[in-house]
N, C-alpha and C positions, 0 to 999 in steps of 0.2 A: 392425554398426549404427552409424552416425553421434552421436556425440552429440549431443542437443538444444542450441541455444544458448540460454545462459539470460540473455536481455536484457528491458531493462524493459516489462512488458506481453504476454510471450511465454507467460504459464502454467504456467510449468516454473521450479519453485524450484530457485535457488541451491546448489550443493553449501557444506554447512556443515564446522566445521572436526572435527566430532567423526563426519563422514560420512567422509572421507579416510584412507585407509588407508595413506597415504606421506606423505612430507615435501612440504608445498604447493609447489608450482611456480610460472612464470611462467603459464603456463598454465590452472594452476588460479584462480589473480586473473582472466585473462583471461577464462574461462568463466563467474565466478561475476560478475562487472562487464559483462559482454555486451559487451567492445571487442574487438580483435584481439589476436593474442600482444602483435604488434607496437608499440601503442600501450601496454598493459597494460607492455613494456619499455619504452619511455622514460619514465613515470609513476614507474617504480620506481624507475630507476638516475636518476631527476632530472638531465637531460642535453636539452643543445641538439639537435633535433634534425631534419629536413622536414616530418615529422609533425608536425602540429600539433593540440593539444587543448587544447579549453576545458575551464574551471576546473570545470565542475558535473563533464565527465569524470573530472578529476583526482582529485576527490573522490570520487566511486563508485568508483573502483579502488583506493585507498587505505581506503577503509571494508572494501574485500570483502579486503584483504591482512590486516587488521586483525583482521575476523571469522576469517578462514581459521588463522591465526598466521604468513604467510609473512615469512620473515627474507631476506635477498639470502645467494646462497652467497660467501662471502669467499674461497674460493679462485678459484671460475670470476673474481670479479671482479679478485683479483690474478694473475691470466693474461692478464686482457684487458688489465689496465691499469697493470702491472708495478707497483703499491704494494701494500701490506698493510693499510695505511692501522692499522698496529703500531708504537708505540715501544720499544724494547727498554733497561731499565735495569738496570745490571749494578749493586746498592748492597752497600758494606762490611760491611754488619749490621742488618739490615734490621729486627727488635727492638730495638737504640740509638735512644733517642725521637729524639735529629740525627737521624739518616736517615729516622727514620719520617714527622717535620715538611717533612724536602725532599721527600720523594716525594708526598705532599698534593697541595704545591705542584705539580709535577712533573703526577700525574695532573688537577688540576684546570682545568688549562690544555690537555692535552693533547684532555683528554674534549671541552671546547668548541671541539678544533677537527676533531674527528670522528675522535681517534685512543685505541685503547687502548692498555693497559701490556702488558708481556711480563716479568716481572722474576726476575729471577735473583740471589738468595741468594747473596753471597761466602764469607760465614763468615769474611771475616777471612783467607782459605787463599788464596795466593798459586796454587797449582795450579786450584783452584776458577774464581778468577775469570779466567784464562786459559781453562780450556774454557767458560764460562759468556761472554765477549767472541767467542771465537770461534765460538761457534753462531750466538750474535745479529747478527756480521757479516757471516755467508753468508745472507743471502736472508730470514732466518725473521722480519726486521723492515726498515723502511724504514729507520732510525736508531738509535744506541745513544746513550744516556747513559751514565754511568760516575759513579760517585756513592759519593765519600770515596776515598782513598788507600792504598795497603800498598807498602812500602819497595821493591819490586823489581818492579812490572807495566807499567813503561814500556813493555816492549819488546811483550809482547802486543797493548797498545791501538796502538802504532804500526805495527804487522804486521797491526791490522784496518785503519787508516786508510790503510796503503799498497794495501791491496785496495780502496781507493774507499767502505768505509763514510763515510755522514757518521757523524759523531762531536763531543761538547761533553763538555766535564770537569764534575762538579760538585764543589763544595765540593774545591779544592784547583788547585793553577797548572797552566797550560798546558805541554805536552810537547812538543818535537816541532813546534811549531806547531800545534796540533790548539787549536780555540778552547774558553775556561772561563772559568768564571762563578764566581766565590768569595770568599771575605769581604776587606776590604783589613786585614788583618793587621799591617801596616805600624800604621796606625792606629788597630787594635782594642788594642794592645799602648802607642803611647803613650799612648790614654785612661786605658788602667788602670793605667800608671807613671806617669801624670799625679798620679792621683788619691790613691796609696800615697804619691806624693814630699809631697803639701800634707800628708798626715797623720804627718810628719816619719820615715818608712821609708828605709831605705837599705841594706838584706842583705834580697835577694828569694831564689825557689826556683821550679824549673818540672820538670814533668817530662821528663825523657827516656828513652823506651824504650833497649833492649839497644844498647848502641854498634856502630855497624853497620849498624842495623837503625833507625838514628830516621827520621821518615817529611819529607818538604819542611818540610810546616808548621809541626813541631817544631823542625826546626833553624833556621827563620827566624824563632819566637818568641825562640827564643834569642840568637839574634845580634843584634836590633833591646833585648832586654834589655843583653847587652852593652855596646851603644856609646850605650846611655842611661846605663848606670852609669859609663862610664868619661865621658860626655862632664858627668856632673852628680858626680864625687869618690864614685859608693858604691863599698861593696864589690863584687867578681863578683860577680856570680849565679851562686846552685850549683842542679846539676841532681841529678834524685834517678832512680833507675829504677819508671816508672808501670805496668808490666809485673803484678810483684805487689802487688794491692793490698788483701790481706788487713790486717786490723788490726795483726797481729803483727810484721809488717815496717815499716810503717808508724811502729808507734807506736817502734820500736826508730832508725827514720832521725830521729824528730823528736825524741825525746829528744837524738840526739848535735846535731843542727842546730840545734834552740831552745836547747834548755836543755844545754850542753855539761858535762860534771863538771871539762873541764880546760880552759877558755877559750883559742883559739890566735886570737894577733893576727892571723896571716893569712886568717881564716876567722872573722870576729864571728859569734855566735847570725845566724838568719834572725829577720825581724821580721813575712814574708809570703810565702805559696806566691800564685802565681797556673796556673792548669790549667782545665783542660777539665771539664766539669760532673761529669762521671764523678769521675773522679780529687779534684774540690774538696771532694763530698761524702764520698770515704773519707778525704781528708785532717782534715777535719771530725769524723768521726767519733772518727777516731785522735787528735786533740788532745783532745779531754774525753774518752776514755776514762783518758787517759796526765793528765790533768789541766792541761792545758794551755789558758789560759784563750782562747774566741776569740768576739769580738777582744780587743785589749788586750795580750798578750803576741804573738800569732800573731791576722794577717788575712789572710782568705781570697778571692780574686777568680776566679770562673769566668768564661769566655769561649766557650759557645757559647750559652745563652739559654733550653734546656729548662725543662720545666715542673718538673724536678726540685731547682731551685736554688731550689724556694718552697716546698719540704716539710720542709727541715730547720728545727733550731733553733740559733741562730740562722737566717734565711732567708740567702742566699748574695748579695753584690755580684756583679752578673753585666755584663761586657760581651757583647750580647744581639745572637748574630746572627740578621737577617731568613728565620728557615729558608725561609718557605713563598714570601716573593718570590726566594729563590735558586733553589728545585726552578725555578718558572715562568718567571722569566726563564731560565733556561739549555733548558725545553722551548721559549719564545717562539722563541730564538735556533735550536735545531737544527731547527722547523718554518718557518722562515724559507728554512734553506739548503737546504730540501728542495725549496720553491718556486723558479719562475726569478724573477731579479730583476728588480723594479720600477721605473719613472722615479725614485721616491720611495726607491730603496734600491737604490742598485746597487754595492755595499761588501761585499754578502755575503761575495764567496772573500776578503777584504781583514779577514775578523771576527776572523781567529785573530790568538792572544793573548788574555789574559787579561783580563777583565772583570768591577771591583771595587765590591761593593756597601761601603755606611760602616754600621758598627755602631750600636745605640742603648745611652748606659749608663746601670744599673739602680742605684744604691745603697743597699744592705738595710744589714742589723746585722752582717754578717760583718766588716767593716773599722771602722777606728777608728783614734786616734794610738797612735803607741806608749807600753805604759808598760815599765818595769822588772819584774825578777822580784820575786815578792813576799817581800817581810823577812818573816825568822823566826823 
């Protein structure tokens, strides 16, 4: 027996969504909107097409997908039309409020332009996010992002992008040519030696993970430290390992660095750590545990802008990066390269390299001039 068509004024109700005993079809809109498959498919898949129908149409088919629950199948459509219309992001640490703020960014851009997330959990494991780039570069996404850095996964992301993934960096420099979006550091680093130098500081402290193993960002914090200290008369900059950051190690490093028992010319007391939020607040910590007054003997300056750096006591000087416009413009940029290029943009294959957003800075209670130790 044929089925009845169920068009308007036919007598014959609608099948409803809770009458279906399968997942709604094209078909099913079709029957229940009384058009043809065929029209009932170009309504759905919103596409140009010989068919042509008017808006009341449009509307009746779109009501009856809506009663029905029909969803479009995401695979048949990326068979037809070879996208996923899937961003796939590989992040560093995906509960680090950084990453959690770039990915916002990242998904809120991404959603307005009709794409979802696919994200993959690094852990921080260098193994991890090698098989976590290479699933996302074989087909399972149209694009990968790549969000924060670990000391040694050049070579995976560039072994995705020689297979033709697109690919954009976040939060961290360009590889390879592969284009990235990430804070100018350069910059975010003279702000805050800017700002320790007027409050007459001159023996800084940053961290440095296991030697070896420090990551791009870290060792270009330090070097742009450097040749401010040598090019303004301070002392180096000593670096500390931010690896453990229990209180006990900590407050054991700042004892010898602030408050030294045997003072060596070549190495004065530090007067100010500057680090990453993470690390600013266990430094924080470990100074008024250890009684170390901060500010005043020891100021403290974070540099990535978390909401973490307005919980302590003191609140923390943060050089505050833009997290959520860095996720979005670095998805802006790889849905860009996705598209062919425009009269208006035709630079695309020309984007890589790195692309530097400017810091905003915050001045709390963590910094101040220096004073001396206190008489006894």
């Amino acid at each position: 027996m044929n089925n009845p068509v169920h068009s308007k004024g036919s007598g014959v109700p609608p099948p409803r969504r809770d009458a279906l005993r399968h997942t709604p079809t094209v078909r099913d809109v079709a029957v229940a909107s009384g058009v043809s498959v065929g029209v009932a498919s170009v309504v759905l898949r919103d596409v140009e097409s010989t068919i042509r129908v008017g808006s009341d149409t449009r509307e009746r088919v779109r009501r009856a997908a809506e009663d029905l629950g029909y969803t479009p199948n995401a695979a048949a459509r990326a068979l037809r039309t070879g996208r996923t219309h899937t961003i796939g992001v590989a992040v560093r640490q995906l509960a680090h409020p950084f990453f959690g703020a770039i990915v916002e960014g990242i998904d809120a851009a991404c959603r307005a332009a009709g794409y979802h997330l696919l994200l993959g959990d690094v852990h921080r494991d260098e193994r991890e996010e090698q098989a976590i780039v290479g699933l996302l570069s074989h087909g399972r996404a149209d694009g990968l992002l790549v969000v924060g850095e670990l000391p040694g996964d050049a070579q995976a992301i560039t072994a995705a992008a020689g297979r033709g993934a697109p690919i954009v960096l976040v939060a961290r420099p360009s590889i390879s040519g592969i284009p990235a979006v990430t804070l100018d550091h350069h910059l975010a680093m003279r702000v805050a030696l800017d700002h320790l130098a007027a409050l007459g500081h001159q023996a800084v402290a940053l961290p440095l993970y296991v030697e070896g193993r420090a990551m791009p960002t870290s060792r270009l914090r330090i070097s742009v430290t450097r040749e401010y200290a040598a090019r303004h008369g301070w002392s180096a900059p000593r670096t500390f390992d931010a690896e453990p950051t229990d209180p006990g190690s900590l407050r054991d490093w700042l004892r010898s660095a602030v408050a030294p028992a045997r003072p060596d010319p070549e190495h004065p007391p530090i007067t100010a750590v500057v680090a990453s939020d993470r690390v600013a607040v266990h430094v924080l910590k470990a100074a008024q545990a250890e009684g170390i007054p901060v500010p005043g003997r020891l100021s403290v300056v974070a540099l990535d802008g978390t909401e973490i750096t307005t919980y302590t006591n003191p609140e923390l000087t943060t050089v505050a990066q833009p997290l959520h416009v860095l996720g979005a413009t670095a998805a802006d940029l790889l849905l860009r390269r996705l598209g062919p290029p425009t009269p208006q943009d035709t630079t695309i294959d020309a984007d890589a390299g790195t692309r530097m957003l400017e810091p905003a800075f915050i001045v709390r209670g963590s910094t101040a001039a220096v004073s001396g130790p206190p008489t006894r």
